[in-house]
mmCIF file of the C-alpha atoms, coordinates in Angstrom:
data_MODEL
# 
_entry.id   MODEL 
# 
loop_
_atom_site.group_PDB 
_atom_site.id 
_atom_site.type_symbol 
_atom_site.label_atom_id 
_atom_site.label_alt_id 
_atom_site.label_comp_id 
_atom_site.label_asym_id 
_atom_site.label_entity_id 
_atom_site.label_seq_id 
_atom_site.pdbx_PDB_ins_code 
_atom_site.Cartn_x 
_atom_site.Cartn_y 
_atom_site.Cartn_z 
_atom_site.occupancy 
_atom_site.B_iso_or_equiv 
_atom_site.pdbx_formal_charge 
_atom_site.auth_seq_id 
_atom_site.auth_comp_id 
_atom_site.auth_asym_id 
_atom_site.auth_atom_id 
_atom_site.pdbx_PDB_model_num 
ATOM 1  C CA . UNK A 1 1  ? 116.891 96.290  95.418  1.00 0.00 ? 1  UNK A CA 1 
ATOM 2  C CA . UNK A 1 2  ? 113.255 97.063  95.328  1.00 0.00 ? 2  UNK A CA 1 
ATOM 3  C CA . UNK A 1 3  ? 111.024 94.196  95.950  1.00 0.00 ? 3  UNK A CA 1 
ATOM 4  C CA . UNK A 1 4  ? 107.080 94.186  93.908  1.00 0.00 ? 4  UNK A CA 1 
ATOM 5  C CA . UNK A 1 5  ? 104.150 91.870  94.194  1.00 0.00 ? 5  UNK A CA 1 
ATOM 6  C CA . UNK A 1 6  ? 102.361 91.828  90.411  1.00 0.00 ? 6  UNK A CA 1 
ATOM 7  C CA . UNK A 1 7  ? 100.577 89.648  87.725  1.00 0.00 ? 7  UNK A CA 1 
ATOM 8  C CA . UNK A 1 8  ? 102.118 86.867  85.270  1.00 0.00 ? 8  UNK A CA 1 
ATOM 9  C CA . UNK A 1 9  ? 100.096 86.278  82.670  1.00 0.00 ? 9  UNK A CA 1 
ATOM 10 C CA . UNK A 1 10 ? 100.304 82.389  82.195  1.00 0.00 ? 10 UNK A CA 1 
ATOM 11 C CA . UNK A 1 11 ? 96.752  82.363  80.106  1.00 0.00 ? 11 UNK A CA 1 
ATOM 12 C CA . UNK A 1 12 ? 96.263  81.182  76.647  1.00 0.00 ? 12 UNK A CA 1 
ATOM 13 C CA . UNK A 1 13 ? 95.551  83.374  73.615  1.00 0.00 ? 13 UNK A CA 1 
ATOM 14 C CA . UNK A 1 14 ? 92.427  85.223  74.238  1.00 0.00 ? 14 UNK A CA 1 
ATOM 15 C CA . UNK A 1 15 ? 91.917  83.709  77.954  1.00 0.00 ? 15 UNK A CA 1 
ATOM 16 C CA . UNK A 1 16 ? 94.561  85.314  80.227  1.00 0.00 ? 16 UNK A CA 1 
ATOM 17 C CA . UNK A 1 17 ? 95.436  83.102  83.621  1.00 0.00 ? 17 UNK A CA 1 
ATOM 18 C CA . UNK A 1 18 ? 97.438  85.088  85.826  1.00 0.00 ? 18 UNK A CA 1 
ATOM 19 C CA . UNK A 1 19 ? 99.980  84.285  88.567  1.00 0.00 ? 19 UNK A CA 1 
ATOM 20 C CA . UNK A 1 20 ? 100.474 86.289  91.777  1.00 0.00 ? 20 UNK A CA 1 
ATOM 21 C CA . UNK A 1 21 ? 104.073 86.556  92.006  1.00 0.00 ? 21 UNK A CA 1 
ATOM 22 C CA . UNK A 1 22 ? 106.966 88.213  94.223  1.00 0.00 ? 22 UNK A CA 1 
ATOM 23 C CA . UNK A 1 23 ? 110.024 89.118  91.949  1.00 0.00 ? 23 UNK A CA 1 
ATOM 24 C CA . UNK A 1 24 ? 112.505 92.185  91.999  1.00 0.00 ? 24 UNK A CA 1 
ATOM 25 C CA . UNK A 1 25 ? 111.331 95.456  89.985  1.00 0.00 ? 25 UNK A CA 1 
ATOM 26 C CA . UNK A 1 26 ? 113.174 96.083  87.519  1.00 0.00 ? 26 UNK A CA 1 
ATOM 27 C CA . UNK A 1 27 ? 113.239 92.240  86.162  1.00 0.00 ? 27 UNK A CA 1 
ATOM 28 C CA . UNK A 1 28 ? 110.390 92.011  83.399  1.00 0.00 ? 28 UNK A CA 1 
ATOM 29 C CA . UNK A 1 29 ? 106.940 90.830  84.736  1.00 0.00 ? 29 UNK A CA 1 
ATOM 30 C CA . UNK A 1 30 ? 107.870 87.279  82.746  1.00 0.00 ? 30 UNK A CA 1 
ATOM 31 C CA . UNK A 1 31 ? 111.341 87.180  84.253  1.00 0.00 ? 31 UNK A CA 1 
ATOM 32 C CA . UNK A 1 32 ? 111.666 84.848  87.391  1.00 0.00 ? 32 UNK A CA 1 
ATOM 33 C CA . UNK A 1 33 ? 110.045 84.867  90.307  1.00 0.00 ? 33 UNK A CA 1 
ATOM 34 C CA . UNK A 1 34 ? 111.373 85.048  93.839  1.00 0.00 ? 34 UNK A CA 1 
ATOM 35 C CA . UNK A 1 35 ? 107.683 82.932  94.928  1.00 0.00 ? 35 UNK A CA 1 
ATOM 36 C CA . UNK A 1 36 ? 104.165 82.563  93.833  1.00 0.00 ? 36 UNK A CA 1 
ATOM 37 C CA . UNK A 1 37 ? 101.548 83.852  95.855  1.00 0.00 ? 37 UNK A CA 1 
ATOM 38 C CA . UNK A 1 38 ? 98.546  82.817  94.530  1.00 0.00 ? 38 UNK A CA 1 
ATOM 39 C CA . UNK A 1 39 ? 96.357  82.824  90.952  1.00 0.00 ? 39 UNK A CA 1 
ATOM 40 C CA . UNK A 1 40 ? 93.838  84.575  89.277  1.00 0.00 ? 40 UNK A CA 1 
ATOM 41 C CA . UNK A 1 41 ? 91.336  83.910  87.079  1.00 0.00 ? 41 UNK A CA 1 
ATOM 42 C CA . UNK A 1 42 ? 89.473  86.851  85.367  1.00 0.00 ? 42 UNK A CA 1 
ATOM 43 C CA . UNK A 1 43 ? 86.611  85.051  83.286  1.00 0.00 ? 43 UNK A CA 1 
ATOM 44 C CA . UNK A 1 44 ? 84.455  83.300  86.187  1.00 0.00 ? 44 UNK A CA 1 
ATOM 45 C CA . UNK A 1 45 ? 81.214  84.711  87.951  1.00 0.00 ? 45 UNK A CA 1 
ATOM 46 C CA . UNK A 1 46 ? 82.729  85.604  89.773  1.00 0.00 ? 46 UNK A CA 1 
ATOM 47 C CA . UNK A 1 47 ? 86.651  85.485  88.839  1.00 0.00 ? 47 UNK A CA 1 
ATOM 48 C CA . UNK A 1 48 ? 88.485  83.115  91.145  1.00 0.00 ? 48 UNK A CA 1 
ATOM 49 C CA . UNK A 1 49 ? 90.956  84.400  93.405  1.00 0.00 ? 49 UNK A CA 1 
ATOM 50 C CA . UNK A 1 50 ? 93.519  81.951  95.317  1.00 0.00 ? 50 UNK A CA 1 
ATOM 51 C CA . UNK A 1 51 ? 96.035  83.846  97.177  1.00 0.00 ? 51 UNK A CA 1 
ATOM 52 C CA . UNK A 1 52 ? 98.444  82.588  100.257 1.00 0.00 ? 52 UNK A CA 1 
ATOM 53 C CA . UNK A 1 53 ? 97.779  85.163  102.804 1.00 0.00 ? 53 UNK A CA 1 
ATOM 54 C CA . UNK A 1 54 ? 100.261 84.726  105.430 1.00 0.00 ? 54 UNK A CA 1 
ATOM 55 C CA . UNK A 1 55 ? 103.099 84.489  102.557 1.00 0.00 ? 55 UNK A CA 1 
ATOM 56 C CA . UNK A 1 56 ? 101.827 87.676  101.525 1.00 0.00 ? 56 UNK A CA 1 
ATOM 57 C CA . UNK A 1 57 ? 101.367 89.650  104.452 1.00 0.00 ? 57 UNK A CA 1 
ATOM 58 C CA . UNK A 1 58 ? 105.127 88.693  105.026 1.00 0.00 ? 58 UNK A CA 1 
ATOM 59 C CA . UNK A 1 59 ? 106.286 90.097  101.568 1.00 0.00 ? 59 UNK A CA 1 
ATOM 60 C CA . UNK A 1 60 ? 103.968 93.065  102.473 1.00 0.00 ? 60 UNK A CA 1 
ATOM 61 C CA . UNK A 1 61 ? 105.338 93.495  106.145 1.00 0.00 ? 61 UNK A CA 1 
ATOM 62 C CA . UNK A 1 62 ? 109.190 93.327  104.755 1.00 0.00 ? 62 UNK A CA 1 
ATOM 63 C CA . UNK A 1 63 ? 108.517 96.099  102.189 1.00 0.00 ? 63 UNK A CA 1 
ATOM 64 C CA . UNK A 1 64 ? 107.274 94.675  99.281  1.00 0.00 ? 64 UNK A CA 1 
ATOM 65 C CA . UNK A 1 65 ? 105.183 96.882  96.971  1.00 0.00 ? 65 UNK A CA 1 
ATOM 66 C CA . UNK A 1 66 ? 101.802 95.727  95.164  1.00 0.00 ? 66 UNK A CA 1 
ATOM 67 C CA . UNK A 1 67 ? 101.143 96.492  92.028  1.00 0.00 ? 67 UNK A CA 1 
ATOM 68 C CA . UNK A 1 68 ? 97.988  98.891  91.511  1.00 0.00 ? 68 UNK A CA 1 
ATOM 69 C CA . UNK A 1 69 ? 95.970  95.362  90.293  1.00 0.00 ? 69 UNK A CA 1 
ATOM 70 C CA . UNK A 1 70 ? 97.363  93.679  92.832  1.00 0.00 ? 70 UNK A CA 1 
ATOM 71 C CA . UNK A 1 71 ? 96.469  96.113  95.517  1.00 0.00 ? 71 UNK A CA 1 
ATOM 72 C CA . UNK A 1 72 ? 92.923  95.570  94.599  1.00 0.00 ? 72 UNK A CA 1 
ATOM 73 C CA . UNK A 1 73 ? 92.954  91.853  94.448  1.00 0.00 ? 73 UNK A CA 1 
ATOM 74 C CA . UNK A 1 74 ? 94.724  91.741  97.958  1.00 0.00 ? 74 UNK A CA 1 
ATOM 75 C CA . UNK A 1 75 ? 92.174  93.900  99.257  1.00 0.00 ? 75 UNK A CA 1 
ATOM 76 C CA . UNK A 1 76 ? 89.275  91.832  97.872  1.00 0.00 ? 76 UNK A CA 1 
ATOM 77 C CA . UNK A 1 77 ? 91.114  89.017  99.607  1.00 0.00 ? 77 UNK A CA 1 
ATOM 78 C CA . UNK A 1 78 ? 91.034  90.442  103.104 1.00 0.00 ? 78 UNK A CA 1 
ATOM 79 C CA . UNK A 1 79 ? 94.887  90.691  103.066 1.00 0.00 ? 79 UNK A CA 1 
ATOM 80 C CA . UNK A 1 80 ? 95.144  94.634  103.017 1.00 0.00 ? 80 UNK A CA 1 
ATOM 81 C CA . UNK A 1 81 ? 92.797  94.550  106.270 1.00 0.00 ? 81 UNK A CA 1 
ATOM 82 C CA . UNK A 1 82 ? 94.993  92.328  107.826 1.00 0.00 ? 82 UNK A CA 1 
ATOM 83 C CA . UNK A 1 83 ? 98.072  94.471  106.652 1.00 0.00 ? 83 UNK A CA 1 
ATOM 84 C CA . UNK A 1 84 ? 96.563  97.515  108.200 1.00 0.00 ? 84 UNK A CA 1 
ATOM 85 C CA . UNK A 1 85 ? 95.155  95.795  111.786 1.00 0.00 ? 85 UNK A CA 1 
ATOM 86 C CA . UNK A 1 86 ? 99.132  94.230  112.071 1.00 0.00 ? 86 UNK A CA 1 
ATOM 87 C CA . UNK A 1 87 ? 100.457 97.780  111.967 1.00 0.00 ? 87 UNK A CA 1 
ATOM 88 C CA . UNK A 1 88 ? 97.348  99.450  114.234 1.00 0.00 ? 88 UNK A CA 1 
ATOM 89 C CA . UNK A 1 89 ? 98.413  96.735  116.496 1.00 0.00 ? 89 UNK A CA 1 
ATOM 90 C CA . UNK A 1 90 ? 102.546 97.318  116.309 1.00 0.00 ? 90 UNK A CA 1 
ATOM 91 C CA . UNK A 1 91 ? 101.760 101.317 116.623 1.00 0.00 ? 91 UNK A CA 1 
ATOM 92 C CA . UNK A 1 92 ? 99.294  100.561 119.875 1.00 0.00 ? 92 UNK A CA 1 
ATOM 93 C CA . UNK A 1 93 ? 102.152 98.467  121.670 1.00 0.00 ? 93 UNK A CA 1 
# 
């Protein structure tokens, strides 16, 4: 069973709030969720991010795929560099 990393919209009408969350892919994006990872909030300056980077660079490391938004809020977060220097590092031993 594939695993994915995407966006729950928890927000009000007209002022999404979004949850970072780890659930199996073919389960709805407001079924339940296997963890939280973090949140996001679009309408700051700039929009707060809040995301537990070791939990997800362990989803990440055990297969689990990011969403296309969530690819680009992991990478803002540093957590796609770190992805990439744990692998250079497993390849150079």
């Amino acid at each position: 069973m594939a695993v994915k990393i995407k966006l729950r919209r928890i927000g009000a009408k007209k002022h999404p709030f979004y949850r970072m969350v780890v659930g199996d892919a073919p389960v709805a994006t407001g079924g339940k969720a296997l963890e939280i990872l973090g949140t996001y909030d679009p309408h700051g300056d700039p929009p707060a991010l809040s995301v537990q980077a070791e939990r997800a660079l362990h989803w990440l490391q055990r297969g689990a795929e990011p969403t296309d938004s969530v690819r680009q809020l992991l990478r803002r977060a540093g957590v796609m560099r770190q992805l990439a220097e744990l692998k250079a590092a497993a390849k150079g031993q």
